[in-house]
Every structure is written in structure tokens, then in C-alpha cells.
C-alpha positions as CSV (number, residue, x, y, z in Angstrom):
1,X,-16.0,-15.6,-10.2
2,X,-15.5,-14.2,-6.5
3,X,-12.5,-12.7,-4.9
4,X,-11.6,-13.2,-1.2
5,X,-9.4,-13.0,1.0
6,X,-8.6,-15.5,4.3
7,X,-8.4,-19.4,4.2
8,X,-10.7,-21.7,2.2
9,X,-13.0,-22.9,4.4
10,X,-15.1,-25.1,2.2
11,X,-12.8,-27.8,0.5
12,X,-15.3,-27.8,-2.6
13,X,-14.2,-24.5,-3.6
14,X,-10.9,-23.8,-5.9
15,X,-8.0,-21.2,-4.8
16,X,-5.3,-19.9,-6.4
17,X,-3.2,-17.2,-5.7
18,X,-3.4,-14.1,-7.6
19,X,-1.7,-11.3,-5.4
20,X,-0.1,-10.1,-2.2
21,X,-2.1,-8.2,-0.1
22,X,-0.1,-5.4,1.3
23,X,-1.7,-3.1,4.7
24,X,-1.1,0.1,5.6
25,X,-1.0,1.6,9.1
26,X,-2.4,4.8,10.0
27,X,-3.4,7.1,12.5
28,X,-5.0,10.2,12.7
29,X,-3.5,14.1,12.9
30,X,-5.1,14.5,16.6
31,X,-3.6,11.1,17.3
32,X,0.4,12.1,16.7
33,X,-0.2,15.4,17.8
34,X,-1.4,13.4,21.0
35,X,1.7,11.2,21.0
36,X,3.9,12.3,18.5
37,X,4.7,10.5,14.9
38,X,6.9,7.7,15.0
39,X,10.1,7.7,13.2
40,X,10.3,3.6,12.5
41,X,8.4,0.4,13.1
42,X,10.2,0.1,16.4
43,X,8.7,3.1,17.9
44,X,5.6,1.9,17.6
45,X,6.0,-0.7,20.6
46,X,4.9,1.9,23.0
47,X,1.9,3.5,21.3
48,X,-1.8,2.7,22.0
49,X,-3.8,1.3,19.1
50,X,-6.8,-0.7,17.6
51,X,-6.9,-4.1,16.5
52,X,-8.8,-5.0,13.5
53,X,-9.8,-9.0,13.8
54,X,-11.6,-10.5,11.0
55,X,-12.0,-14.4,12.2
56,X,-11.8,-15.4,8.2
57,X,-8.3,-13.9,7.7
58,X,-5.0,-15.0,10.1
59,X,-2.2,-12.9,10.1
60,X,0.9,-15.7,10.8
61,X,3.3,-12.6,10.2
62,X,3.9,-9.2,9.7
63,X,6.7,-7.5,8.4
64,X,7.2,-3.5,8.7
65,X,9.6,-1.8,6.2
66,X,10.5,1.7,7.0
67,X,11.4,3.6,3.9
68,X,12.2,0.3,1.9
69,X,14.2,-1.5,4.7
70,X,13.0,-4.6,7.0
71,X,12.9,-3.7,10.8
């Protein structure tokens, strides 16, 4: 048995589903000290930051919540 995550590249192999995979964004204490901590998803339009790409897992969509609400 193997877990991964991404799409199924080799047809040979069985998926199923066991779980969402939920992410968490983060910055560092000298980073908001820099620019200031954001208050909700939308003020993070403006803010520099780094890009994780892993070419085995596509991200079609992300949704932010800010304290339990979609933004």
C-alpha cells in the first residue's frame, strides 16, 4: 500500500479517494513585521510571496476561508 498525492499517472495503478487535503498559508514573524499581517484572504493580493510547484500535483482551485467564511 502507498499513499500519494497528485493525478495517476500510470493507468495500471488503482485510486481511490480517502481524504481532502487541506493547506495552510504561512509567513514568517520578520515577514509581517516587514509588511504587516493581513486581516482576510483579500489582503493578500498585494503581498510578495513563494510559489510551491510540484509538477505531480495541479491545483484547479483554491478556496480561502477567513475565520470559517468563504472569501
Amino acid at each position: 500500500m502507498a499513499f500519494r498525492l497528485g493525478k495517476l499517472v500510470d493507468s495500471r495503478l488503482v485510486a481511490k479517494k480517502i481524504v481532502d487535503v487541506n493547506y495552510v498559508l504561512i509567513a514568517a514573524q520578520s515577514f509581517i513585521d516587514k509588511n504587516g499581517q493581513p486581516s482576510s484572504p483579500k489582503d493578500l493580493e498585494n503581498l510578495p510571496c513563494v510559489i510551491y510547484k510540484n509538477p505531480e500535483i495541479t491545483l484547479d482551485q483554491i478556496t480561502l476561508t477567513h475565520k470559517g467564511d468563504i472569501e
